[in-house]
Backbone as ProteinMPNN parsed JSONL, in Angstrom:
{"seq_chain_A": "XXXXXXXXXXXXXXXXXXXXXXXXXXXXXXXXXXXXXXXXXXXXXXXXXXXXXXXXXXXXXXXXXXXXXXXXXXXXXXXXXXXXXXXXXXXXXXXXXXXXXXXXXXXXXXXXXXXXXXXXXXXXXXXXXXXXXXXXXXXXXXX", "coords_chain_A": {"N_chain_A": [[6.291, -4.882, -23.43], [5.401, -2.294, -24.099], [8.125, -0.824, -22.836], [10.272, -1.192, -24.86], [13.058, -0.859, -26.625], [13.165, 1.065, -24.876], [15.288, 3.123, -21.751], [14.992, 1.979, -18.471], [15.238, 3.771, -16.627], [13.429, 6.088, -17.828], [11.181, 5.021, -18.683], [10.547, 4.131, -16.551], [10.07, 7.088, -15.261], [7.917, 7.757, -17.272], [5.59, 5.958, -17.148], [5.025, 5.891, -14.699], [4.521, 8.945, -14.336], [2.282, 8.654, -15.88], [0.44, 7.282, -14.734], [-0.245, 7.783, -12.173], [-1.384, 9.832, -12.414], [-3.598, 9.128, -13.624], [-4.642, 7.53, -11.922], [-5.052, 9.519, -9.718], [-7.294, 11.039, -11.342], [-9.245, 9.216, -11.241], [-9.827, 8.609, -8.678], [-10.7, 11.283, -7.348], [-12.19, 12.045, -8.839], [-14.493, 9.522, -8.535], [-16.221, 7.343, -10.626], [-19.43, 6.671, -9.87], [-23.047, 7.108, -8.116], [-22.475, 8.996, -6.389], [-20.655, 10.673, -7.174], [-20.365, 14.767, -7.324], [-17.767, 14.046, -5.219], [-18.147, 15.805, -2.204], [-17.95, 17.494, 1.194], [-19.706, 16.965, 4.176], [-20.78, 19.062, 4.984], [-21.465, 20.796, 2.85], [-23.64, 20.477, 1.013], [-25.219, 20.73, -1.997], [-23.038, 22.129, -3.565], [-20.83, 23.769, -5.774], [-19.827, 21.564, -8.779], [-17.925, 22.15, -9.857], [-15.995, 23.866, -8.792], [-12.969, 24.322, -7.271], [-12.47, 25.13, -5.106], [-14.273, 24.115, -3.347], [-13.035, 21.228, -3.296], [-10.556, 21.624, -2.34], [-10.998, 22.398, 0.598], [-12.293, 19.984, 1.509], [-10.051, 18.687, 1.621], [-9.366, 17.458, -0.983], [-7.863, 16.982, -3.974], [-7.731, 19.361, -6.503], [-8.417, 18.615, -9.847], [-8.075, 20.306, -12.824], [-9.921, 20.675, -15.935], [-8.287, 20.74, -18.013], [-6.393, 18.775, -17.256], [-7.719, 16.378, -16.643], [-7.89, 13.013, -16.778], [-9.83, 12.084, -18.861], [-9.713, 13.866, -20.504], [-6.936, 13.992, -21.194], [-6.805, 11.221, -22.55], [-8.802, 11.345, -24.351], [-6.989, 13.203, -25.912], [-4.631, 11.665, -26.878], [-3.98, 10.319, -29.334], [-3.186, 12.633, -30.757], [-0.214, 14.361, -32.158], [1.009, 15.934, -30.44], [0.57, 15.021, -27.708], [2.746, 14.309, -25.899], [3.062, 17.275, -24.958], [0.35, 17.951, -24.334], [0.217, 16.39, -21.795], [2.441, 17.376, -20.593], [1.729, 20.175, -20.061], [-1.082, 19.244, -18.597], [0.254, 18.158, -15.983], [1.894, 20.612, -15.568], [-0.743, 22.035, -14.722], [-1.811, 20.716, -12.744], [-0.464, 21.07, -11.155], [-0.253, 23.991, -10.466], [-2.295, 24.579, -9.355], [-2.703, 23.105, -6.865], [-0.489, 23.672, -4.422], [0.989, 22.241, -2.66], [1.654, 19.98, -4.66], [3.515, 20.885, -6.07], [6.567, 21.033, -8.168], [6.732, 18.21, -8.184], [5.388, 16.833, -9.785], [6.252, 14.709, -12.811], [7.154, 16.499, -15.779], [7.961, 15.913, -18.508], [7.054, 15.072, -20.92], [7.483, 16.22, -23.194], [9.407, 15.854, -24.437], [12.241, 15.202, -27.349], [13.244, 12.662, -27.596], [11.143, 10.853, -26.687], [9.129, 8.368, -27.568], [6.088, 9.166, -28.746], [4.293, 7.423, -29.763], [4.468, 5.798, -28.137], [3.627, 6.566, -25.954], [0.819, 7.535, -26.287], [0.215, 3.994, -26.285], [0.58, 3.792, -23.693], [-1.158, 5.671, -22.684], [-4.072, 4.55, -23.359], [-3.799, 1.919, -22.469], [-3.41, 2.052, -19.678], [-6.191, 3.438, -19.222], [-7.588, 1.338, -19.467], [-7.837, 0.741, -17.233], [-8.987, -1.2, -14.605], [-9.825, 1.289, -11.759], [-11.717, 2.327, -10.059], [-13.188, 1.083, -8.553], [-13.868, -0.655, -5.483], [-12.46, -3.13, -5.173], [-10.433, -2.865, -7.159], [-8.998, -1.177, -5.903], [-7.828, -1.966, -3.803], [-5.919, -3.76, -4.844], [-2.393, -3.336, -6.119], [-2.578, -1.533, -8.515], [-0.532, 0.503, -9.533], [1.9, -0.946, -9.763], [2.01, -3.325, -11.146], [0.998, -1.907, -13.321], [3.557, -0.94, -13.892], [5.121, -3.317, -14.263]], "CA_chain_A": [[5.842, -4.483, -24.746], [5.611, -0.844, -24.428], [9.255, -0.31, -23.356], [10.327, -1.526, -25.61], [14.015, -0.59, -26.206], [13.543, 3.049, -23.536], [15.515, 3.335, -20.597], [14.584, 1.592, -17.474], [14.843, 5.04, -15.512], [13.001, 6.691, -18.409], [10.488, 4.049, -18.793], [9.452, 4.458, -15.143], [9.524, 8.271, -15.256], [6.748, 8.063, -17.822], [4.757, 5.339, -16.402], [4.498, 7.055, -13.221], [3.518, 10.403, -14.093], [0.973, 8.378, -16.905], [-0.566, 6.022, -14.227], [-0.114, 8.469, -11.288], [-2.172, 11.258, -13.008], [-5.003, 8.308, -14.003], [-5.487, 7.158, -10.327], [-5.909, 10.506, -8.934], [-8.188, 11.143, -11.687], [-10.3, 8.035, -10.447], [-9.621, 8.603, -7.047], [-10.931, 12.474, -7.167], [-13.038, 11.67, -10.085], [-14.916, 7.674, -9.131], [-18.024, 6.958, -11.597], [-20.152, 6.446, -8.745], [-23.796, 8.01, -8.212], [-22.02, 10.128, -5.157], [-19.927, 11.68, -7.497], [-19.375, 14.893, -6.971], [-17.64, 14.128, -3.6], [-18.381, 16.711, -1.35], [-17.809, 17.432, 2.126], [-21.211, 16.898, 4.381], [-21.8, 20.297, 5.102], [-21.82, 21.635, 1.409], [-24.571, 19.927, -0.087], [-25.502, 21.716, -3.036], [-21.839, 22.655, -3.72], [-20.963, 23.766, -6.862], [-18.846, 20.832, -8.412], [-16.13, 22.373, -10.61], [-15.461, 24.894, -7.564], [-12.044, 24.67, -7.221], [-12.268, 25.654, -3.374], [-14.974, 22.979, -2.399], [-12.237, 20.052, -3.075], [-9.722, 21.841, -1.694], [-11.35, 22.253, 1.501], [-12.453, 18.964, 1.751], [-8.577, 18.119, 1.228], [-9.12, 16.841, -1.979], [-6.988, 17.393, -4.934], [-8.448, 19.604, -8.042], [-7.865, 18.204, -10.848], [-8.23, 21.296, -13.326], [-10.526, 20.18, -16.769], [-7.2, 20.326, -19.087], [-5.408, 17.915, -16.984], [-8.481, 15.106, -16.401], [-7.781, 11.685, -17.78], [-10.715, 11.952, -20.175], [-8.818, 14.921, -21.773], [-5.251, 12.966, -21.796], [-7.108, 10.085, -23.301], [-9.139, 11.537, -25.86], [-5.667, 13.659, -26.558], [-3.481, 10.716, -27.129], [-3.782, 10.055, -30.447], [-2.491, 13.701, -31.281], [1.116, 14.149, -32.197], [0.907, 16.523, -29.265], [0.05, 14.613, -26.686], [3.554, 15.147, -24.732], [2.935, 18.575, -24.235], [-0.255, 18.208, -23.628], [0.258, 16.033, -20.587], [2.979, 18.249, -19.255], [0.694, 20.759, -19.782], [-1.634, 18.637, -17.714], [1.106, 18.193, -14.759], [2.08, 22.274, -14.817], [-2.142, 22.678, -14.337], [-2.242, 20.095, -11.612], [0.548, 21.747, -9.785], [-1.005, 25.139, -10.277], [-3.611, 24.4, -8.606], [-2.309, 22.426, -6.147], [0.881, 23.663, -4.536], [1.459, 20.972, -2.179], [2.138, 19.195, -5.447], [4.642, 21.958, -6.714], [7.575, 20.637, -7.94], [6.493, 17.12, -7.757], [5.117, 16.004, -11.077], [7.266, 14.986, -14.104], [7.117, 17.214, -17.024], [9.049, 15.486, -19.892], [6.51, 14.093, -21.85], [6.845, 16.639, -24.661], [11.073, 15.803, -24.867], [12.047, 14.85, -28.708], [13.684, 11.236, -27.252], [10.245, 10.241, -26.376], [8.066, 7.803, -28.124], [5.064, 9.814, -28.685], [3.32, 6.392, -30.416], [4.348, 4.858, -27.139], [2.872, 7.527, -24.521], [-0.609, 7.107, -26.821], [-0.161, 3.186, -25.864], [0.473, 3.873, -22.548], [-2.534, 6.597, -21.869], [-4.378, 3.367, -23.533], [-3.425, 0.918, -21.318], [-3.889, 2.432, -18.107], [-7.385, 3.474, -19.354], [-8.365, 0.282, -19.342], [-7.403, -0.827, -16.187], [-9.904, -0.691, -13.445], [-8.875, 1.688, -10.924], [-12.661, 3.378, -9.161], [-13.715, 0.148, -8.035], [-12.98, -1.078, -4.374], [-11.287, -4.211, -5.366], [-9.373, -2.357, -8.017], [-7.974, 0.057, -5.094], [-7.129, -2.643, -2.872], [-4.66, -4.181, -5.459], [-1.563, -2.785, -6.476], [-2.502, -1.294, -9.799], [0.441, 0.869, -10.523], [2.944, -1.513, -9.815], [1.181, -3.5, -12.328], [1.059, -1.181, -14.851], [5.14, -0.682, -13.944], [5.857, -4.058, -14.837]], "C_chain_A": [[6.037, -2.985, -24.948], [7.408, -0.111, -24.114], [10.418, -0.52, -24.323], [12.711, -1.124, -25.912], [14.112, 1.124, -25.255], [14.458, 2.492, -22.194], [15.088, 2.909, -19.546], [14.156, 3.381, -16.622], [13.631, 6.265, -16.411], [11.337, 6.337, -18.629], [9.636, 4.342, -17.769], [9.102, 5.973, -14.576], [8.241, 8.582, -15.876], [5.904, 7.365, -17.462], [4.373, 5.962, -15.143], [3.427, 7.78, -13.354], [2.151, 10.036, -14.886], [-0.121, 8.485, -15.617], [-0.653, 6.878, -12.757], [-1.419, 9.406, -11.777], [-3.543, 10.395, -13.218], [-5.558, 8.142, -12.266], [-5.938, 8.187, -9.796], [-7.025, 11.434, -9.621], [-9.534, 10.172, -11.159], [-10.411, 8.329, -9.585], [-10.942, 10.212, -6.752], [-12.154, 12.428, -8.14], [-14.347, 10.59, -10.203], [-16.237, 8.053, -10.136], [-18.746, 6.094, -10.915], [-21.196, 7.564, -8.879], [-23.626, 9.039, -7.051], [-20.807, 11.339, -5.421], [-20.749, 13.374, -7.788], [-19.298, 14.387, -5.842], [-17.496, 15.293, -3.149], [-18.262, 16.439, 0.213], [-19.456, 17.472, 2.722], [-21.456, 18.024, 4.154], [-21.689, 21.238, 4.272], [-22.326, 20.825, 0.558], [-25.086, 21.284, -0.932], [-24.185, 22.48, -3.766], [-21.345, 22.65, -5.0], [-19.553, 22.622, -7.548], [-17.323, 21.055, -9.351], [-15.63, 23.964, -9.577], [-14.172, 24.317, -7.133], [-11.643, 23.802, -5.462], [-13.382, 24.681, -2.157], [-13.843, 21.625, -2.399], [-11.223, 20.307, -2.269], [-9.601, 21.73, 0.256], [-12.088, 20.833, 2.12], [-10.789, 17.726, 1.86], [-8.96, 16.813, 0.223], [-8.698, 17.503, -3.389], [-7.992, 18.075, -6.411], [-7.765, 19.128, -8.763], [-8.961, 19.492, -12.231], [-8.49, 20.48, -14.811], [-9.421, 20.129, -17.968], [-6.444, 19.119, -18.312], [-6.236, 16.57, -16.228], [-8.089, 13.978, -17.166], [-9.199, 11.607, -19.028], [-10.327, 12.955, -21.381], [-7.743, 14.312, -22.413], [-5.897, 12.294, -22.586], [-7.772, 10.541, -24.694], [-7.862, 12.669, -27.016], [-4.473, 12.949, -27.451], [-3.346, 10.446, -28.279], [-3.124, 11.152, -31.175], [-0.969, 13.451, -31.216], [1.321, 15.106, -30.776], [0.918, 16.16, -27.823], [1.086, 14.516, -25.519], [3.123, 15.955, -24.196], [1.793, 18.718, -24.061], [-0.249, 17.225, -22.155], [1.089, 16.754, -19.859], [2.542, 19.506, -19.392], [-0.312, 20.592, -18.303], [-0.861, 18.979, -16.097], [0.843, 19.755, -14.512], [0.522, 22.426, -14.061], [-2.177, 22.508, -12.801], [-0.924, 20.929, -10.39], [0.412, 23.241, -9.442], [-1.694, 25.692, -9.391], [-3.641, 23.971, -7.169], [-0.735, 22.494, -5.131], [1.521, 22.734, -3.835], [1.948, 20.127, -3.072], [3.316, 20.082, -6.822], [6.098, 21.03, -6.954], [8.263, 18.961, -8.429], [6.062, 16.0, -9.222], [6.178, 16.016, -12.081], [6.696, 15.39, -15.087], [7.987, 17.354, -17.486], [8.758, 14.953, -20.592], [7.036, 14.724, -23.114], [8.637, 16.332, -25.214], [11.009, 15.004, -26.491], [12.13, 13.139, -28.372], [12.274, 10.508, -27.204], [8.911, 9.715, -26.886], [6.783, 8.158, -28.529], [3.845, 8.2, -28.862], [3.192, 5.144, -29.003], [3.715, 5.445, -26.307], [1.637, 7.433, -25.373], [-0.831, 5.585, -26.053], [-0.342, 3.03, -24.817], [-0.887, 4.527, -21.94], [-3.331, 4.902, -22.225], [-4.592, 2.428, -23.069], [-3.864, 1.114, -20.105], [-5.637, 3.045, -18.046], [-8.445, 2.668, -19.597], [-8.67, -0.371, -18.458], [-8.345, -0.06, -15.095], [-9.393, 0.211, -11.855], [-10.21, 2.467, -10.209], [-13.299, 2.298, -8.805], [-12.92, -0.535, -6.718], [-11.644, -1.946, -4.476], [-9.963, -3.833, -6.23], [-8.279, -1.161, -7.336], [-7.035, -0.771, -4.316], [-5.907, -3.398, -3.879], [-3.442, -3.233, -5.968], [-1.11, -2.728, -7.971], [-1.542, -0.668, -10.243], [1.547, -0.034, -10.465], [2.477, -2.693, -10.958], [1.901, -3.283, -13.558], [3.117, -0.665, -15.013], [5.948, -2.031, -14.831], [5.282, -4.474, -16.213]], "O_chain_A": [[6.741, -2.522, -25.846], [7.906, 0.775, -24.809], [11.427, 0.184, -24.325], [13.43, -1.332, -24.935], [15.01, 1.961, -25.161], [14.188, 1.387, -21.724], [14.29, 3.808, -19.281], [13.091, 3.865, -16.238], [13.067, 7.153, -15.771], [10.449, 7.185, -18.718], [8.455, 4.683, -17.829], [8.222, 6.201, -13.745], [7.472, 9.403, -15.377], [4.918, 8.079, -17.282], [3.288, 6.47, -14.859], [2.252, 7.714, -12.994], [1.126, 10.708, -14.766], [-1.057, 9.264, -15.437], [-1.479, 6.273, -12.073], [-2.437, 9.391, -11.085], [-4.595, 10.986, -12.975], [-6.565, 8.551, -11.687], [-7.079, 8.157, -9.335], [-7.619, 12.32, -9.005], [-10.62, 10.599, -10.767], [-11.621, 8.444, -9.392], [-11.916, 10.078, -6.012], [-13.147, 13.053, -7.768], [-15.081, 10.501, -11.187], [-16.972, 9.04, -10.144], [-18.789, 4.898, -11.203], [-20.919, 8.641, -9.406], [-24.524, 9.837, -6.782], [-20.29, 12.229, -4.747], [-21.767, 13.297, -8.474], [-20.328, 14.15, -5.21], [-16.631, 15.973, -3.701], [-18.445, 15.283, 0.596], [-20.363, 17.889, 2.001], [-22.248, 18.312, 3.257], [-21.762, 22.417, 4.62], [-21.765, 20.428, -0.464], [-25.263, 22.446, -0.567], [-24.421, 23.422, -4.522], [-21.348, 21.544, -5.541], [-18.438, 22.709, -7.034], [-16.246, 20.469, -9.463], [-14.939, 24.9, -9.979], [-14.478, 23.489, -6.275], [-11.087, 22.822, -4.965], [-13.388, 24.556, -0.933], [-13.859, 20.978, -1.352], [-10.857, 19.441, -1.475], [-8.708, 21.277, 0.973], [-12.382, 20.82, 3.316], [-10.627, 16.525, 2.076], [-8.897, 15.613, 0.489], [-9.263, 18.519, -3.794], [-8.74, 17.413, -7.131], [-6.548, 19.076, -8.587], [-10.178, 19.458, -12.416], [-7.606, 19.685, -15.132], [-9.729, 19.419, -18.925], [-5.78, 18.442, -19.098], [-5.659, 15.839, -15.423], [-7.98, 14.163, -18.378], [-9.142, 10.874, -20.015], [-10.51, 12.916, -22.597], [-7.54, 14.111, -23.611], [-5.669, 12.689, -23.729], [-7.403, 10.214, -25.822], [-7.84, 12.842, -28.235], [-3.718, 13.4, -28.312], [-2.149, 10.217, -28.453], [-2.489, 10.838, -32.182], [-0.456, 12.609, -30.48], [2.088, 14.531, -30.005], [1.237, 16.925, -26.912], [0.692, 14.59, -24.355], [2.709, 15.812, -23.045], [1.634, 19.796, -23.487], [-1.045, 17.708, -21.351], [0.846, 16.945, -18.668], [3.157, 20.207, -18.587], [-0.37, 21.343, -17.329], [-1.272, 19.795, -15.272], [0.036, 20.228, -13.712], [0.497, 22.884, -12.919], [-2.388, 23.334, -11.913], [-0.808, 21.142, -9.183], [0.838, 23.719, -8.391], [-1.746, 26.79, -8.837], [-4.474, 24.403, -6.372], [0.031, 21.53, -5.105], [2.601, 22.323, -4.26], [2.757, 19.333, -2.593], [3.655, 19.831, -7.979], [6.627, 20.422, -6.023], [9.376, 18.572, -8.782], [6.37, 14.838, -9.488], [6.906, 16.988, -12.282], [5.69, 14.788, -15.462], [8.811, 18.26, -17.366], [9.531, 14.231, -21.221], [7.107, 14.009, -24.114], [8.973, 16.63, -26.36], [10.027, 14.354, -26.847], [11.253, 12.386, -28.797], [12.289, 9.416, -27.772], [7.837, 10.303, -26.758], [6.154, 7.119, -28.73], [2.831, 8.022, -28.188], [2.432, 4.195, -28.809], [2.991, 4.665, -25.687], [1.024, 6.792, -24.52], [-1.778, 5.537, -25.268], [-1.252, 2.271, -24.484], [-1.537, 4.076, -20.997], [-3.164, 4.049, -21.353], [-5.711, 1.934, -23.209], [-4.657, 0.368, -19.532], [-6.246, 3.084, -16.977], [-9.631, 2.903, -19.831], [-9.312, -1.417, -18.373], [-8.442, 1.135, -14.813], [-8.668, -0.318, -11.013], [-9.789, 3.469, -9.631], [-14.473, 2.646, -8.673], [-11.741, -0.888, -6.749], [-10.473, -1.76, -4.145], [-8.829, -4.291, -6.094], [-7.32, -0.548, -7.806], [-5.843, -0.524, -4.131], [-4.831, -3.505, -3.291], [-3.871, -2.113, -6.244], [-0.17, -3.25, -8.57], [-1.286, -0.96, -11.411], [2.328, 0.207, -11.385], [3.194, -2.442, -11.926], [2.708, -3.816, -14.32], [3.703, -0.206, -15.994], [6.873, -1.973, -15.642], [5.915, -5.239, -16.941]]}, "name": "protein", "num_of_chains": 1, "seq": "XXXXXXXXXXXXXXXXXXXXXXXXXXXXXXXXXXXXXXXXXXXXXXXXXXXXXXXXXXXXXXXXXXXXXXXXXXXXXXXXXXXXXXXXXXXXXXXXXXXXXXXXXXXXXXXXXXXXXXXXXXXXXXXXXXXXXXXXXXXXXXX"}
């Protein structure tokens, strides 16, 4: 449904970086009463500190490039550039992930009405729940 006539290789460039960027929002993110995650020995740790996830080797995810931002973004005509927005943040932040994200949402070729259905889609799909880790949600959301 959503690719509608796009590109197979184009198709799965944007699915990716969509459904890629959602999980490690969940993942880094769950809606669990143990959120934040913290390492043991920084209880009390402040939880948009940067330098407590890091050291716990877990990925910041920087407050422009959270899936609750993408999502409530998506309906903007914008919403390319703000996801590769999003990406540049997360790789900012993150250099291990330098390099690594695709940033081509904001290209003219690209569906904007379809990257809304897509954030959409993948924001529906259960992905901070055990059972929802153990399945193979992005391949899923690929086909």
């Amino acid at each position: 449904m959503l690719r509608n006539n796009m590109d197979a290789a184009e198709y799965s460039t944007s699915c990716w970086g969509s459904s890629s960027s959602s999980t490690s929002a969940t993942r880094s993110r769950p809606s669990t009463p143990s959120w934040p995650p913290r390492p043991p020995q920084a209880k009390g740790a402040d939880p948009e500190d940067p330098d407590e996830y890091k050291a716990a080797s877990i990925f910041w995810v920087p407050r422009e490039a959270r899936w609750s931002h993408l999502k409530a973004s998506a309906p903007q005509p914008t919403i390319g550039r703000t996801v590769d927005d999003a990406m540049d943040a997360i790789e900012r932040e993150n250099p291990a992930l330098k390099g690594v994200l695709s940033k081509d949402f904001a290209r003219p070729g690209l569906d904007k009405d379809r990257l809304t259905q897509l954030i959409n889609l993948v924001s529906d799909i259960g992905l901070g729940r055990p059972a929802d880790r153990a399945r193979d949600i992005l391949g899923r959301v690929y086909e």
